[in-house]
C-alpha positions in Angstrom: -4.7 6.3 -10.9 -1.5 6.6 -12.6 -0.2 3.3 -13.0 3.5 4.4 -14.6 4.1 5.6 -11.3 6.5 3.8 -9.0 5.4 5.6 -6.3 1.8 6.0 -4.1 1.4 6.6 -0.8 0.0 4.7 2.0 -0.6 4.3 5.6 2.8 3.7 8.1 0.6 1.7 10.7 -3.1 1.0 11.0 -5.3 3.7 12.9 -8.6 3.8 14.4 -11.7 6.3 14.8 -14.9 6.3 16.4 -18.5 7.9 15.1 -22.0 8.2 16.4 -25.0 9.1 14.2 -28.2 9.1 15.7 -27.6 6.7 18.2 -25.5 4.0 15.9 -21.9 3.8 16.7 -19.3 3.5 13.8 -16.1 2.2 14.6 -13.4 2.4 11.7 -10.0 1.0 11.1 -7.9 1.7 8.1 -4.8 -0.3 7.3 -2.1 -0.7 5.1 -2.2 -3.3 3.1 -0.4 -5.5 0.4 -2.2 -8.6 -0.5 -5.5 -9.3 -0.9 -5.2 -11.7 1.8 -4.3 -9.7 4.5 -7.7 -7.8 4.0 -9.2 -11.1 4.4 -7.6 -11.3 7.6 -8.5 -8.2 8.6 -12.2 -8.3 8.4 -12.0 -11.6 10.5 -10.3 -10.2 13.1 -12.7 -7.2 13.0 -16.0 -9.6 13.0 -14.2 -11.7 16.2 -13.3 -8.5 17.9 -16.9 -7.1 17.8 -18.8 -10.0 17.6 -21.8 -8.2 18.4 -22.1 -5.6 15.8 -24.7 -5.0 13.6 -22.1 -4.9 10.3 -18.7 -4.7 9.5 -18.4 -3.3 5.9 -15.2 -2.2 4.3 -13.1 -1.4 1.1 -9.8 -1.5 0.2 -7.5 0.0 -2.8 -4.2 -2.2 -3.5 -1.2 -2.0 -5.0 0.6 1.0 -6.3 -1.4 2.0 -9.1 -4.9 1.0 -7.3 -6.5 -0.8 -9.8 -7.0 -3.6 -8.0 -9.8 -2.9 -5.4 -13.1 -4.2 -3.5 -16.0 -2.7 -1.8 -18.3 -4.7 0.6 -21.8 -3.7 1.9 -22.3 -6.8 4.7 -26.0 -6.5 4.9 -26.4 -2.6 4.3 -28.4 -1.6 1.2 -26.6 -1.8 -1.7 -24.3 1.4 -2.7 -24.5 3.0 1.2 -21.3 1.3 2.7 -18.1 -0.3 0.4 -18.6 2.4 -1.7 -18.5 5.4 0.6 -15.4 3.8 2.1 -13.5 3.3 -0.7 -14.7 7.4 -1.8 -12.4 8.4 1.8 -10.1 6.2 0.4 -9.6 7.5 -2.8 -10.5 11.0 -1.1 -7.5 10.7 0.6 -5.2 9.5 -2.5 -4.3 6.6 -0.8 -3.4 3.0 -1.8 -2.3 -0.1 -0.4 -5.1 0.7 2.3 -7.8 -0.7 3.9 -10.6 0.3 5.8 -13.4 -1.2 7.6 -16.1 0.0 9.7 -18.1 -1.8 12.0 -21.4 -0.8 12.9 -23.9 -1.0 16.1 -27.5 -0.2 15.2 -28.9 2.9 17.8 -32.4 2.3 17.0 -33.0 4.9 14.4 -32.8 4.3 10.3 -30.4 6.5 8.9 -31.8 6.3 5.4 -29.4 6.0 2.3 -28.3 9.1 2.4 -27.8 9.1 5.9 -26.1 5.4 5.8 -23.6 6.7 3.2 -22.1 9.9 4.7 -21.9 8.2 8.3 -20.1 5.4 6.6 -17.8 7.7 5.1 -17.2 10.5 7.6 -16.2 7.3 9.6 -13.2 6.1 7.5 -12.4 9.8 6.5 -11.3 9.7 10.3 -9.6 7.0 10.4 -7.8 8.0 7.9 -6.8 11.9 8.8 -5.6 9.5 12.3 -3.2 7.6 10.4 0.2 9.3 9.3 1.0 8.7 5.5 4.2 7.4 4.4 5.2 6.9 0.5 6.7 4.1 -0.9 8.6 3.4 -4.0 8.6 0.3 -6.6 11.9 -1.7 -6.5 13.6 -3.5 -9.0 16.6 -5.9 -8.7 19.4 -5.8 -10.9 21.6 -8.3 -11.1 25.0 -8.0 -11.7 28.3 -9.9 -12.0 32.0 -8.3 -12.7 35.4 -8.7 -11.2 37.3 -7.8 -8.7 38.6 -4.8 -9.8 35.5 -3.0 -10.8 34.1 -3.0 -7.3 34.7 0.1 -6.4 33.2 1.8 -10.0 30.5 -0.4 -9.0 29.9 1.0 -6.0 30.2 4.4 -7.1 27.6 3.9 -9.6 24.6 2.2 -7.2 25.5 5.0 -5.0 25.1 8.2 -8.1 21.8 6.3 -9.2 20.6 6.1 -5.6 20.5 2.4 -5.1 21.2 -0.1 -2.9 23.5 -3.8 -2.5 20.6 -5.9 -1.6 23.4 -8.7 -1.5 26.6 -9.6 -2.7 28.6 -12.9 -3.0 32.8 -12.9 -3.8 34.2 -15.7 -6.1 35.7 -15.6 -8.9 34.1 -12.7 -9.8 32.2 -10.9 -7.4 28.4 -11.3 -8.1 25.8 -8.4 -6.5 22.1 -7.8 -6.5 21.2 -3.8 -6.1 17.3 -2.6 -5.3 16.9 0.6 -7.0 13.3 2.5 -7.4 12.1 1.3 -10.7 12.5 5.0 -12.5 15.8 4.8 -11.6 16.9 1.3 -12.7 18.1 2.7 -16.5 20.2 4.8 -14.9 22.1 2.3 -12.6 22.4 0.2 -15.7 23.9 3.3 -17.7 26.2 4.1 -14.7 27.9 0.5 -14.0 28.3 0.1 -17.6 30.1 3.6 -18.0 31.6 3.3 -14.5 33.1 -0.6 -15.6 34.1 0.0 -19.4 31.5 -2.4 -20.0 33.1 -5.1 -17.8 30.0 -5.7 -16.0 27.0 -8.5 -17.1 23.4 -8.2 -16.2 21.1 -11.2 -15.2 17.8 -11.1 -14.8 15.3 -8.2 -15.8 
């Protein structure tokens, strides 16, 4: 994972996909996802909506740079679930995902082998169903100048690709601009040269 990116992508919207091996039925959701929380959610909402399944395991990948991640087995033998999942997850060079998939036992063992391919080939699908969106690390930079700068200001957020996330006009006018992380030197460079200097930065 490259975690000087300010970029990764994800999922736009949850998606679902469907397996049978041998009689067991898979059924496997993947998610975008911010906070560990909302996986927490997730798998609660799973177990109440198929209350009568066998397991529900899953593994998820946050954040931009992925290093923060979990992989969850639910009663499988150890190694043939969570980490299968989170293998189509990072397959797929997602984060910000989740995915869980819910099993009903057919009958027939599967054996480790056969546990850890279904389990994956499940949330491979789920995942080629989703469509993939990327997203970008913002910064705000705070700014304060007056009057007569606002339209160098505005010429400068709009060169460095950002955006007035809010602005407020007193005595001087004061704005906050979300710019992609890489970019945030270059907004900075660009008011200052834009202003003569006349503008102050708060914040980070």
């Amino acid at each position: 994972m490259d975690t000087h990116s300010d970029e990764y992508t994800t999922l736009r919207a949850p998606a679902r996909a469907a397996l049978t091996v041998r009689g067991s039925r898979f059924l496997a959701q993947a998610v975008p996802v911010r906070e560990k929380v909302e996986c927490d959610e997730i798998v609660r909402g799973m177990r109440k909506e198929y209350f009568d399944a066998t397991h529900h395991c899953f593994a998820y990948r946050l954040g931009h740079d992925g290093t923060q991640f979990r992989t969850n087995d639910d009663g499988e033998p150890s190694g043939t679930a969570g980490k299968p999942i989170l293998a189509a997850i990072d397959g797929a060079k997602l984060n910000g995902v989740m995915v869980v998939v819910t099993r009903y036992f057919g009958g027939t063992k599967l054996g480790a082998g056969g546990l850890s391919r279904a389990y994956r080939q499940a949330a491979e699908l789920a995942l080629r169903a989703g469509e993939t969106v990327t997203q970008y690390l913002c910064d705000v930079v705070a700014v304060a100048f007056p009057h007569a700068c606002v339209g160098a200001v505005m010429r400068a957020v709009t060169v460095a690709g950002g955006r007035v996330a809010s602005s407020r006009y007193e005595s001087e006018v004061h704005m906050e601009i979300e710019i992609r992380r890489s970019r945030a030197e270059v907004l900075r460079t660009a008011l200052l040269e834009g202003t003569s200097g006349a503008v102050r930065f708060s914040g980070p």
